[in-house]
Every structure is written in structure tokens, then in C-alpha cells.
N, C-alpha and C positions, 0 to 999 in steps of 0.2 A: 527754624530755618535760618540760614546762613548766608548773603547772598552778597557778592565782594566784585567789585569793578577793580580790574587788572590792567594797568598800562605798561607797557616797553615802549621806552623811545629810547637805548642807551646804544643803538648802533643807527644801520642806515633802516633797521625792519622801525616801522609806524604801526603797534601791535596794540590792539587794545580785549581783552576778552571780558567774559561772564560769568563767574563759579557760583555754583547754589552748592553748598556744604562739601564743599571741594570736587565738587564734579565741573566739568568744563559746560556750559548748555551754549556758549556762543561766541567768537569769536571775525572781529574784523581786522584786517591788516596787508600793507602794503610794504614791499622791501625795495626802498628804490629812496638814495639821500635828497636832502633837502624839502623832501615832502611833510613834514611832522605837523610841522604851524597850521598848512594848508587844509590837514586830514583829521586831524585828532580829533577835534569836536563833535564833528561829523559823523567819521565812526562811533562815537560814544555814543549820537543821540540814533544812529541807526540799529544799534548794539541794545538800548535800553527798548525801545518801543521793538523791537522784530519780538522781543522778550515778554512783550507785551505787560513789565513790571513800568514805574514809574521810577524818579529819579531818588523821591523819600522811601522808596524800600529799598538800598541799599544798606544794606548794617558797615560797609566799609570799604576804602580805596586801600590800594594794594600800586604801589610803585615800584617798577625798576628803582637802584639809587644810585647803581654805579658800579667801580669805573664803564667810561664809554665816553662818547663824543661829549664835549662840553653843551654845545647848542642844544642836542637832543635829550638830554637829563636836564637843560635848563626849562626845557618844553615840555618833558614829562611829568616832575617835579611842580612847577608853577602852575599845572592845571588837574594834577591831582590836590594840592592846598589848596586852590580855590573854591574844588568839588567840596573839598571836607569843612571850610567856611561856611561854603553858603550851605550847604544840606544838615553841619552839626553832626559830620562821621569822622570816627578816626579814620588814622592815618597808619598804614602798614610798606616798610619798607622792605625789599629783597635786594641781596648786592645781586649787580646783573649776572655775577660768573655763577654762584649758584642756582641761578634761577636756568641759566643755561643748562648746567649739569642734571639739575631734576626734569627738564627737559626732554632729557636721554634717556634717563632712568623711566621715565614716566612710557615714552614712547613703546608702542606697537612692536614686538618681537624682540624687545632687548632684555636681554639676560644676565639677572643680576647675581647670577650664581657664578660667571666667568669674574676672572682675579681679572680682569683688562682695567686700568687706571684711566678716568674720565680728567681731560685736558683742556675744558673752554679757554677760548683766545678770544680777544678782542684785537682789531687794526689798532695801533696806539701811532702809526705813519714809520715811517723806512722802516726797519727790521728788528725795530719796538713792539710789545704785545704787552695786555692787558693778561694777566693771568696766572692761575693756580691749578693745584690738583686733587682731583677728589678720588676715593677707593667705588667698588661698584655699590656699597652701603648707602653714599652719599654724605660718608666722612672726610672732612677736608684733610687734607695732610701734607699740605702746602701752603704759607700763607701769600696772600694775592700781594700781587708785587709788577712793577712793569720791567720789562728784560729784553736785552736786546739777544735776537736768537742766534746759535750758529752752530756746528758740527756737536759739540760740544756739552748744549743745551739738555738737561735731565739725563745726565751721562748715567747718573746714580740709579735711577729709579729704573730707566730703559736696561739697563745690564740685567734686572732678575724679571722684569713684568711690561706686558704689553700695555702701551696708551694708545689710546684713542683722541687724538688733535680735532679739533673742532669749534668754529664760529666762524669771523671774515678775518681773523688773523692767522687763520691754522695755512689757510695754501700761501699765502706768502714764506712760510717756515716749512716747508713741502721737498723743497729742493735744499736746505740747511738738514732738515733730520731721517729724508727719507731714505737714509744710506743705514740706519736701522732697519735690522726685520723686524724688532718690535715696535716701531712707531706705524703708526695706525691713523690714514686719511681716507678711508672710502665713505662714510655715512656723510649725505646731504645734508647739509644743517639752517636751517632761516629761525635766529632768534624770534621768540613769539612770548605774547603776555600769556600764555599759556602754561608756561615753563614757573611762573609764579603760585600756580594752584595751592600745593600741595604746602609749601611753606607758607603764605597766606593764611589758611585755612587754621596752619598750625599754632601760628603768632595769634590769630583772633580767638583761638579759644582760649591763649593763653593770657590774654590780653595785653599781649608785648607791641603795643602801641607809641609811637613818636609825639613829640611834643612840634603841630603845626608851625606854631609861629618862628619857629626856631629849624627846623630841620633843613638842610641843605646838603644837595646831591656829594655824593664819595668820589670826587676828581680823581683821586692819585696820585694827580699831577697838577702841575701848576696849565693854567690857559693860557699858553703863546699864538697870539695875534699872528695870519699871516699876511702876506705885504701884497698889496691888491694889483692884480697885472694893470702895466698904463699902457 
């Protein structure tokens, strides 16, 4: 048995779940910023005992790594390596935009037989995005990059095949691409440590584990400070 502690903190969702050999058995989570610090723990240990497992049957943490808010990958990150300190588990990282797209792929009535191209976004602030492209396989075929959006934006890939825009950066880029008939914003979407299953699952039988001491979240981008109202 296989039994993996899943955290998302890489947006505003506070997402913590449960997989036993890549099935989901539990999940808490809140999508609403600034809340990470406050909840994280909390969910964890409400997550472990509802599971009624203890904190040493875990065989291993499973991290969002990035891109995403600086603060919230620093809060994800810092209390996934501490899990894996004090309990003596690896350490499994997912960038967050794949974990988003297995997200879609995983979910209830989506159809991986449709050619539609899976498009997580992340907020990266004004009309900056976190993001890449995956086929409905959950082959990338875009490397992750931050872009600022506009008419413009996936001219190539929208001319022969429909995307699917999705996370907290797709409706700000709504009125930018939605002058395409193939771009594609109707599915509701709230990032969740859920979205990590199925790659987790994969990394630990492969044993494609991080070196704790050393690992540090996938910014992107550099962290600019912003300037505090007086």
C-alpha cells in the first residue's frame, strides 16, 4: 500500500489531500488568499486522523512546486520538508501547471478522446500568466514560460485545434482571446491537491524523489516586493 500526503498551496486554493495507491480517500481545502499559514496544518492533521491512519504511515509528501504565488509555494514547500524531516519520508514534487492539467484529465466526464489542447494559467498580476500547453494525453507541448496575453496569444496552435483556458489567470485573458471560436472558458476550475494524484503516485513507484535539504520551490520569476499602502 501506498499512502501519499498531497499539498497545493501555489495559488490562492489552500489544498491539502490523501491518496492510497493513487486513489484520492480524502481531501481538505479552502480557496480564498492569504489563508495558507492559518490552515495548512490544521487541514493536515484534520486530513490524517478523519483517515483514521497516523502521521508514520505515510510512505511520502507530494508538493505542488510551482510556478505560483511566491508566499504560497514558500508555505507549501516549508511544511512539506519539514513533514519529510521529522517523519523520514521522501519528498515528491509536481510543477503546479501539470498538476492542474491531470486535474482535467482526471475529472468526472471529460473526454480524453477529444483533440481539445488543455491550457492551465496561473495569475502572474496584470496580464502576465503562468503557463503552458498540454494535448488531451497529458503531453506537454509547450514549455512553461510566463507571457503576457493578448489577441495574439496561441495564434498557432488556436488556427487548427480547440484549447481549453483554465486556473485564476484564464478569465483575465477571456476578453484578450475570446474573439476565437476555438478558445474555450466554460469549465469551473479551483486548483486542488488533488490534481497531484496521479503523478505522485507515478514518481513514487518510480522512485523519482528530491533531495530535501536542497529543494526549492520553481518561481519563474524573480520575487518583487510590493510597496505597502501608507
Amino acid at each position: 500500500m501506498c499512502l501519499i500526503l498531497q499539498i497545493e498551496t501555489a495559488t490562492a486554493s489552500c489544498s491539502v489531500a490523501l491518496a492510497r495507491d493513487g486513489e484520492v480517500v480524502g481531501v481538505k481545502q479552502i480557496n480564498e488568499r492569504n489563508m495558507h499559514a492559518g490552515v495548512i496544518t490544521l487541514f493536515i492533521d484534520e486530513l490524517i486522523a478523519a483517515a483514521g491512519v497516523g502521521y508514520n504511515d505515510l510512505d511520502a509528501i507530494a508538493v505542488s512546486s510551482g510556478p505560483g504565488s511566491y508566499t504560497g509555494l514558500r508555505i507549501g514547500v516549508s511544511t512539506a520538508k519539514g513533514l519529510c524531516f521529522a517523519l523520514d519520508k521522501p519528498l515528491i514534487a509536481i510543477e503546479t501547471l501539470e498538476a492542474m492539467a491531470y486535474g482535467i484529465l482526471s475529472s468526472e466526464g471529460y473526454n480524453q478522446e477529444t483533440d481539445t489542447l488543455l491550457c492551465p494559467m496561473i495569475d502572474a498580476r496584470r496580464m502576465e500568466v503562468f503557463t503552458t500547453v498540454f494535448n488531451a494525453k497529458g503531453e506537454r507541448i509547450k514549455p512553461t514560460s510566463a507571457d503576457v496575453i493578448d489577441e495574439n496569444s496561441f495564434s498557432d496552435l488556436l488556427k487548427n485545434s480547440k484549447m481549453l483556458f483554465f486556473g485564476d489567470g484564464a478569465e483575465k485573458c477571456r476578453a484578450a482571446l475570446s474573439g476565437n471560436a476555438n478558445a474555450l472558458f466554460s469549465i469551473p476550475f479551483i486548483n486542488s491537491a488533488t490534481g497531484l494524484t496521479q503523478k505522485a503516485f507515478e514518481k513514487f513507484n518510480n522512485k523519482e524523489f528530491e533531495d530535501v535539504a536542497y529543494f526549492e520551490p520553481y518561481y519563474l520569476k524573480d520575487f518583487i516586493a510590493g510597496k505597502k499602502a501608507l
